[in-house]
N, CA, C and O atoms as a GROMACS GRO file, in nm:
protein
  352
    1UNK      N    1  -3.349  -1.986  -4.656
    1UNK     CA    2  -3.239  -2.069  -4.700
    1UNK      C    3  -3.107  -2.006  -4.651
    1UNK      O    4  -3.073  -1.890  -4.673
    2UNK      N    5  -3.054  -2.077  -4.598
    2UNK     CA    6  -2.907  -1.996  -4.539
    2UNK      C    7  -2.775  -1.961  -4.647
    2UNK      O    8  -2.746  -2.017  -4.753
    3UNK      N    9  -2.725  -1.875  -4.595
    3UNK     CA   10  -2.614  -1.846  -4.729
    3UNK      C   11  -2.490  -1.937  -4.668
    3UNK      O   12  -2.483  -1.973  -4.551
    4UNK      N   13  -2.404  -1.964  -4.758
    4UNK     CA   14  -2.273  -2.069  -4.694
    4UNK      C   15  -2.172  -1.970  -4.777
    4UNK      O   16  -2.191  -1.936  -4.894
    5UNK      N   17  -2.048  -1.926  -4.684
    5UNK     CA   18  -1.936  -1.877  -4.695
    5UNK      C   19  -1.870  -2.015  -4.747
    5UNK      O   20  -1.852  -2.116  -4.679
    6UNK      N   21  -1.829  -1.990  -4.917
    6UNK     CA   22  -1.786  -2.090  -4.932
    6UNK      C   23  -1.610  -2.099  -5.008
    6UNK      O   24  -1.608  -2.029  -5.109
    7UNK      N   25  -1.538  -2.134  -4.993
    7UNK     CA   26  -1.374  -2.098  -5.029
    7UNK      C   27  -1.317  -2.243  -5.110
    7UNK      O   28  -1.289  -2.356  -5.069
    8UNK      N   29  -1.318  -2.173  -5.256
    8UNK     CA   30  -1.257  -2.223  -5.319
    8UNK      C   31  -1.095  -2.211  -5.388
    8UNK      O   32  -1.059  -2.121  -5.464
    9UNK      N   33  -1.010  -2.327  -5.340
    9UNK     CA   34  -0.834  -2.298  -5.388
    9UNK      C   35  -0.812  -2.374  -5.516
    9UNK      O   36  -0.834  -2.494  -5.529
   10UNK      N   37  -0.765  -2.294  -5.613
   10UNK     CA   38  -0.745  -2.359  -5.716
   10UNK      C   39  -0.560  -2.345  -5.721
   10UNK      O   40  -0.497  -2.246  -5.683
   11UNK      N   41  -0.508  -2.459  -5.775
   11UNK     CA   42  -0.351  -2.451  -5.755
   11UNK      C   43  -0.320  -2.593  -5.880
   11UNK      O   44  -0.388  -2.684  -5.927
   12UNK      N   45  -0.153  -2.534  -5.897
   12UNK     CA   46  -0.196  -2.612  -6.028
   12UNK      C   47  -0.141  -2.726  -5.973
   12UNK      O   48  -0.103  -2.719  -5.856
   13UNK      N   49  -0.121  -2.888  -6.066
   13UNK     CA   50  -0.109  -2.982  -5.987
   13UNK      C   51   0.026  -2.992  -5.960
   13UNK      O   52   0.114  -2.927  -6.015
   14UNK      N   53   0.038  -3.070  -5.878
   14UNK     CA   54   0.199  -3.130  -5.833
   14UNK      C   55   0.339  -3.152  -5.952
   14UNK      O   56   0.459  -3.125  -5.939
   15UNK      N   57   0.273  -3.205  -6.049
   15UNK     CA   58   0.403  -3.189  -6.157
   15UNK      C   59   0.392  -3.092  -6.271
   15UNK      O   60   0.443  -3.106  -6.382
   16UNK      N   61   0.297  -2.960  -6.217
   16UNK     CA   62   0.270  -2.883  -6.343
   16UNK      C   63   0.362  -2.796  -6.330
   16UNK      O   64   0.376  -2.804  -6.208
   17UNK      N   65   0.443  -2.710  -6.365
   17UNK     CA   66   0.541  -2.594  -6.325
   17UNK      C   67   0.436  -2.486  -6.287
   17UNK      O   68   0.322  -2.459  -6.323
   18UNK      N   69   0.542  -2.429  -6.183
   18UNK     CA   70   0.461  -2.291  -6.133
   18UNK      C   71   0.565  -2.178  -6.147
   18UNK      O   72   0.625  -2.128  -6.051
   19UNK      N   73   0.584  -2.135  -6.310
   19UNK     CA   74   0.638  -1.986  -6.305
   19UNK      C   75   0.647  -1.903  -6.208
   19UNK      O   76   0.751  -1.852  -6.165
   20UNK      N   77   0.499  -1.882  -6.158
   20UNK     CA   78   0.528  -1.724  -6.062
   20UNK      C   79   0.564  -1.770  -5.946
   20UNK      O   80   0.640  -1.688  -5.894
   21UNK      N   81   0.544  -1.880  -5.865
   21UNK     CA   82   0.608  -1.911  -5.742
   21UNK      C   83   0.752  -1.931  -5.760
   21UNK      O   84   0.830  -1.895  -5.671
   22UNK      N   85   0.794  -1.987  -5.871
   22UNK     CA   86   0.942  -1.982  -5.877
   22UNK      C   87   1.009  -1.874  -5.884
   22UNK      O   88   1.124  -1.863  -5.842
   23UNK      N   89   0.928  -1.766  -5.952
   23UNK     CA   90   1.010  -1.657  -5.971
   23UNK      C   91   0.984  -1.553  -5.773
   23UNK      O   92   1.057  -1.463  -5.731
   24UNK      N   93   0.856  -1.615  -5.697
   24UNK     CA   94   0.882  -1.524  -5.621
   24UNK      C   95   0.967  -1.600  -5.513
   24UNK      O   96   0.999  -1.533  -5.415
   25UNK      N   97   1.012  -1.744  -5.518
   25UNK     CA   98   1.112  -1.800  -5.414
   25UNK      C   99   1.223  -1.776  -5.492
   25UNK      O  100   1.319  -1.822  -5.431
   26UNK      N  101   1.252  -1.735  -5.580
   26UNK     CA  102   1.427  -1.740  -5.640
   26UNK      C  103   1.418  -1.590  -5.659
   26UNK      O  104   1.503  -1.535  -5.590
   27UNK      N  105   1.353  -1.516  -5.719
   27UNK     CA  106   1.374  -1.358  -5.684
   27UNK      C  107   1.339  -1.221  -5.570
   27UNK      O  108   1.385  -1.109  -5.553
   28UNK      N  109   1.233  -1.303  -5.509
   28UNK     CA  110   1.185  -1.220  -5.358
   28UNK      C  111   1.289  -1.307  -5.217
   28UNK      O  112   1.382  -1.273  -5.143
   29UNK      N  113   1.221  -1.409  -5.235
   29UNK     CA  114   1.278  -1.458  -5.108
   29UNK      C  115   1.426  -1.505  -5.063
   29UNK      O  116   1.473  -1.464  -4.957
   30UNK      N  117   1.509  -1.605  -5.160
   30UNK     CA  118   1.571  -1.608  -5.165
   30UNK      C  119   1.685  -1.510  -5.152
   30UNK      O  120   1.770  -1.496  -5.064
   31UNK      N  121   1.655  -1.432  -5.296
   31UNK     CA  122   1.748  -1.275  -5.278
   31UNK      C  123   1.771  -1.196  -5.188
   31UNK      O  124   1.866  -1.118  -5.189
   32UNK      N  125   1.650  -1.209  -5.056
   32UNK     CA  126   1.628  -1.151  -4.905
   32UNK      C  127   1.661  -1.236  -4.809
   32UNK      O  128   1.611  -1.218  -4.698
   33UNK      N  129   1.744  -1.339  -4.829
   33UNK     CA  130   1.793  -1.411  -4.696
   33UNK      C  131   1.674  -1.482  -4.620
   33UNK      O  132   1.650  -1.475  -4.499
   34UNK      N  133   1.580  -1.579  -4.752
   34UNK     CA  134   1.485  -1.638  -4.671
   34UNK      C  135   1.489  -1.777  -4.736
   34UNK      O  136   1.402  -1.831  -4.804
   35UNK      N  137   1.631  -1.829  -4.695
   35UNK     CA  138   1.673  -1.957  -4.787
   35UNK      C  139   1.604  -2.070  -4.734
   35UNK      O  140   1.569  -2.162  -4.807
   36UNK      N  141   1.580  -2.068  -4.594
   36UNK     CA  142   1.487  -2.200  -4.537
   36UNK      C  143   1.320  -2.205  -4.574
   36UNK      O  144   1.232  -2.264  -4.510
   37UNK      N  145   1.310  -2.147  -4.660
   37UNK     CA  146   1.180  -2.134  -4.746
   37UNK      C  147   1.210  -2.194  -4.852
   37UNK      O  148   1.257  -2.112  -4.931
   38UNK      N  149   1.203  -2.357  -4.918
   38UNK     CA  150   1.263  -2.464  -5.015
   38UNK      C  151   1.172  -2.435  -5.115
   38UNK      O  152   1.220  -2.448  -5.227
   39UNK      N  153   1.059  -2.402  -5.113
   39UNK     CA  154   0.962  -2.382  -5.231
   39UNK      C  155   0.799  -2.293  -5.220
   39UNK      O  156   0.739  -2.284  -5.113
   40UNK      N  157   0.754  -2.240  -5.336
   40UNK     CA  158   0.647  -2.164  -5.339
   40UNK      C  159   0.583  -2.216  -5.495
   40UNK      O  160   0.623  -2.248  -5.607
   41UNK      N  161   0.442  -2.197  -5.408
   41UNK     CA  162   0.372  -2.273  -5.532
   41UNK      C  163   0.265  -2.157  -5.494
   41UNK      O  164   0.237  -2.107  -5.385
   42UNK      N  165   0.205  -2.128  -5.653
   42UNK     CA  166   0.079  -1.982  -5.563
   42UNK      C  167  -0.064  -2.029  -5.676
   42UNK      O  168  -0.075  -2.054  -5.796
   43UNK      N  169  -0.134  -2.023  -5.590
   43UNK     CA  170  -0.265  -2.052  -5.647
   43UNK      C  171  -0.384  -1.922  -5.638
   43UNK      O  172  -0.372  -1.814  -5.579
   44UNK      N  173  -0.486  -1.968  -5.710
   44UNK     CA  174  -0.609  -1.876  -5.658
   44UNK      C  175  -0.708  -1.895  -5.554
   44UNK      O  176  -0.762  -2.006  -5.559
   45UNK      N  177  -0.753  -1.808  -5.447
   45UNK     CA  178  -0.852  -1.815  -5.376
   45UNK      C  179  -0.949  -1.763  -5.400
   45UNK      O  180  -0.938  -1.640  -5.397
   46UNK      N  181  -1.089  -1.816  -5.437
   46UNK     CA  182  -1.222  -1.720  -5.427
   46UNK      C  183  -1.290  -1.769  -5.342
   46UNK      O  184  -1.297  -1.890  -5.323
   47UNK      N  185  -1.369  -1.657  -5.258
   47UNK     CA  186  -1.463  -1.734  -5.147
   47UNK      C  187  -1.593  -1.647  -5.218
   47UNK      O  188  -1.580  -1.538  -5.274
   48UNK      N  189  -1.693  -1.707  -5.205
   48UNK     CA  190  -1.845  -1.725  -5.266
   48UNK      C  191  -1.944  -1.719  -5.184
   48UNK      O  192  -1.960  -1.826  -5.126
   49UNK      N  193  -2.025  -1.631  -5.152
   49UNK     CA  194  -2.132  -1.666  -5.060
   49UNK      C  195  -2.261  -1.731  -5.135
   49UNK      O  196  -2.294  -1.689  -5.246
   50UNK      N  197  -2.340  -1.845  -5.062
   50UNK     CA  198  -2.410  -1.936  -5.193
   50UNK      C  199  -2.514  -1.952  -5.092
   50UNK      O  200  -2.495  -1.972  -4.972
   51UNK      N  201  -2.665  -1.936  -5.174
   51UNK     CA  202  -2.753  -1.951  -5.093
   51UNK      C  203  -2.794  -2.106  -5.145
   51UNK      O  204  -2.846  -2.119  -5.256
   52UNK      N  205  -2.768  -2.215  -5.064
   52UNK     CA  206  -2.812  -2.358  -5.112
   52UNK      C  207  -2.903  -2.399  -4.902
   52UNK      O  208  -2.926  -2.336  -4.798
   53UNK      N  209  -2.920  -2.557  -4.966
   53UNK     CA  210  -2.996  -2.568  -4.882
   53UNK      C  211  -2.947  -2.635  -4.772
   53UNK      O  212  -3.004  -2.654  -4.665
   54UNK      N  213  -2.804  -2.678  -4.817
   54UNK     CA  214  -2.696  -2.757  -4.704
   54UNK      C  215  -2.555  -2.754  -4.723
   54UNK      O  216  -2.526  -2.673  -4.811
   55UNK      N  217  -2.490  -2.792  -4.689
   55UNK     CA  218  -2.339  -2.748  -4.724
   55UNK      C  219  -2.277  -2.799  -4.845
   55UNK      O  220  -2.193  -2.747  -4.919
   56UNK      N  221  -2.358  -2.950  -4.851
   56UNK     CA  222  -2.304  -3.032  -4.956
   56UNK      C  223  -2.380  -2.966  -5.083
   56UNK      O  224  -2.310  -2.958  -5.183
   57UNK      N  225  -2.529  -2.910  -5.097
   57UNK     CA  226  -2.522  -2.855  -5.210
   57UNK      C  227  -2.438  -2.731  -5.230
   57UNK      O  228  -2.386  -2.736  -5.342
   58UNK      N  229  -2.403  -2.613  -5.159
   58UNK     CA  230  -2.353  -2.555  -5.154
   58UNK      C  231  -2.217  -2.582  -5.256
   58UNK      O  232  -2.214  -2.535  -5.370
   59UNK      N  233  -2.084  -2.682  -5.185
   59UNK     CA  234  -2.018  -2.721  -5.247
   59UNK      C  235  -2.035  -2.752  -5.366
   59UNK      O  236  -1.938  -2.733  -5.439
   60UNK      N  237  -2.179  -2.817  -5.437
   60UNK     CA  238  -2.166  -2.851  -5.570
   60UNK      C  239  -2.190  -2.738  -5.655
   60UNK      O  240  -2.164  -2.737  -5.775
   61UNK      N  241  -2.246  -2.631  -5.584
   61UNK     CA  242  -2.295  -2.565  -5.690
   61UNK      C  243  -2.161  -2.455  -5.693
   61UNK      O  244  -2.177  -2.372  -5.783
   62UNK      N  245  -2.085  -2.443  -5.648
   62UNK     CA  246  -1.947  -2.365  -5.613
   62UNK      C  247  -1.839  -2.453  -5.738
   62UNK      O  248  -1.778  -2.399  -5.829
   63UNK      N  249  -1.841  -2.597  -5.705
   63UNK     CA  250  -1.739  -2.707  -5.837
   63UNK      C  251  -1.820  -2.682  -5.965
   63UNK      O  252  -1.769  -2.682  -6.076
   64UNK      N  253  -1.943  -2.663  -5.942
   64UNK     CA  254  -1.996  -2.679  -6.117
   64UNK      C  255  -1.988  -2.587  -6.144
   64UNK      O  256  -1.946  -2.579  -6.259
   65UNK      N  257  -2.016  -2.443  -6.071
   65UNK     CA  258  -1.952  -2.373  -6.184
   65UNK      C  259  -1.822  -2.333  -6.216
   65UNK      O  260  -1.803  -2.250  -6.305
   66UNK      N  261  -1.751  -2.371  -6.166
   66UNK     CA  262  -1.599  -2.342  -6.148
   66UNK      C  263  -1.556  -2.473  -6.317
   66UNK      O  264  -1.494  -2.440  -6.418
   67UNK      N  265  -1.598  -2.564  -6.296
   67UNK     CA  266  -1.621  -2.674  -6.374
   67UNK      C  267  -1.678  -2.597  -6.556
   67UNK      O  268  -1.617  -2.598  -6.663
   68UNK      N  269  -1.802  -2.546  -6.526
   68UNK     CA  270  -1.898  -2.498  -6.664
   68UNK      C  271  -1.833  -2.369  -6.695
   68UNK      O  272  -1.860  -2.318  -6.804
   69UNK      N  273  -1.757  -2.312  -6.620
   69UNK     CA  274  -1.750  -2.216  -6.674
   69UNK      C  275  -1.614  -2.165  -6.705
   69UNK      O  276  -1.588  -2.050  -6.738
   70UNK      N  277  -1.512  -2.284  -6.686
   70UNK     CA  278  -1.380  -2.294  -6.729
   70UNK      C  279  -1.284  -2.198  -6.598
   70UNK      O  280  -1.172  -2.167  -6.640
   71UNK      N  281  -1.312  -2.150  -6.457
   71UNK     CA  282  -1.264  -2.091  -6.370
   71UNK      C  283  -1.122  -2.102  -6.401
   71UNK      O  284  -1.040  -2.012  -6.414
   72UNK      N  285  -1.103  -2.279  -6.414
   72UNK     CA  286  -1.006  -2.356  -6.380
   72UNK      C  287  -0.978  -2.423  -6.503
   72UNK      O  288  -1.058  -2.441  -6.595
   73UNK      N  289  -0.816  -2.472  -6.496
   73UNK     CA  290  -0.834  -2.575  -6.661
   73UNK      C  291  -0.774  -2.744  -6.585
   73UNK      O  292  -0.660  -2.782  -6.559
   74UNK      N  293  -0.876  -2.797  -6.571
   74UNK     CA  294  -0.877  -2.950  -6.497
   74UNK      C  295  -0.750  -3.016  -6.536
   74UNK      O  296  -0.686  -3.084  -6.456
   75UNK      N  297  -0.720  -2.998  -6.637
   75UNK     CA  298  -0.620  -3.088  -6.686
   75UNK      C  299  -0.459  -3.018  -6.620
   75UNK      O  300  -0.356  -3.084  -6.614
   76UNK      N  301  -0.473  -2.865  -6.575
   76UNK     CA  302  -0.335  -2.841  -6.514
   76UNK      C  303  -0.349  -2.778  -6.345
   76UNK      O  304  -0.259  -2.752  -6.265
   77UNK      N  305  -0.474  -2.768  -6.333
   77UNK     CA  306  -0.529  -2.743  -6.184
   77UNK      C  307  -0.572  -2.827  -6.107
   77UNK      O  308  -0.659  -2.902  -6.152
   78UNK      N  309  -0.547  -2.837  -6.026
   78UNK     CA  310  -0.664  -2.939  -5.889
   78UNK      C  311  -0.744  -2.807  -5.828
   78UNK      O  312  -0.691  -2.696  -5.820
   79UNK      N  313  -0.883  -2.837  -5.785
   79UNK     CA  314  -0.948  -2.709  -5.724
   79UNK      C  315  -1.026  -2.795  -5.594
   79UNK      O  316  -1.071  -2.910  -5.586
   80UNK      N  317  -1.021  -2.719  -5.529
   80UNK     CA  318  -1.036  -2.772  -5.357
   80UNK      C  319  -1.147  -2.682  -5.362
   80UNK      O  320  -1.135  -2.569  -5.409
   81UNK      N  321  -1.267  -2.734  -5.310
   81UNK     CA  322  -1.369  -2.639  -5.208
   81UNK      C  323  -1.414  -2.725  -5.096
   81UNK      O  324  -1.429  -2.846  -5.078
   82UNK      N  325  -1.436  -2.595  -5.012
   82UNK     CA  326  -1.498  -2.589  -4.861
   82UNK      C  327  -1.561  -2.529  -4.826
   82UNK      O  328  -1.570  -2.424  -4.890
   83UNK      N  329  -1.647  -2.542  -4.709
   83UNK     CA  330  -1.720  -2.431  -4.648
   83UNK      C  331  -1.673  -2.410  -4.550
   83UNK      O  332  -1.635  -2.493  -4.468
   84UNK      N  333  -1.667  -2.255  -4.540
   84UNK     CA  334  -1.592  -2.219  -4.424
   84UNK      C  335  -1.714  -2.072  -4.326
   84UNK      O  336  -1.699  -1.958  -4.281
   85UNK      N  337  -1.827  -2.179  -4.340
   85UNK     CA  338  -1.958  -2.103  -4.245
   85UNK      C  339  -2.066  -2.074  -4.311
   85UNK      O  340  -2.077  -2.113  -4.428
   86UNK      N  341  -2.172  -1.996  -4.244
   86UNK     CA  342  -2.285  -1.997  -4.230
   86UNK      C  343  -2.253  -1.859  -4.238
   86UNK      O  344  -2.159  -1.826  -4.166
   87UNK      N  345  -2.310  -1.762  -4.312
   87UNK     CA  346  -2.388  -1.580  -4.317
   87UNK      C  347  -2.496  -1.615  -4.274
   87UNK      O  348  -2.574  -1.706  -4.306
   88UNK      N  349  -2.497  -1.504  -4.169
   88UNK     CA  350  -2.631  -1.479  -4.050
   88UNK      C  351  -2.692  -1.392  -4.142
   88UNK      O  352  -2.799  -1.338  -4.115
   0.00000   0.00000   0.00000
């Protein structure tokens, strides 16, 4: 059964506030003369290696547990997965 390199982004949604990105575009960047940088939004990345039997199970079994096991809180996150390959 092949393993799938699999990368999941969790980020919170579009009208949720993002404390720490605000604080690192108004206190890192900004404060350093990096004003054409209008906004920062920062999320989590985990990548997963998953032994399934195709990509698409792969993916599900990467959302469900992210899903069962509260990774994420649905109601202020959107969570994106992909596969991003095949482990030889």
């Amino acid at each position: 059964m092949p393993v799938y390199l699999v990368e999941v982004l969790i980020t919170n949604k579009p009208l949720a506030k993002d404390p720490e990105g605000e604080t690192i575009h108004k206190d890192l960047l900004l404060r350093n003369h990096y004003s054409n940088i209008k906004k920062v939004r920062v999320g989590k990345l985990l990548m997963m290696e998953i032994d399934a039997s195709d990509e698409n199970e792969a993916k599900e079994i990467a959302f469900r547990a992210c899903n069962d096991l509260r990774i994420y809180n649905p109601v202020a996150h959107a969570c994106r997965v992909e596969i991003r390959g095949v482990i030889e």
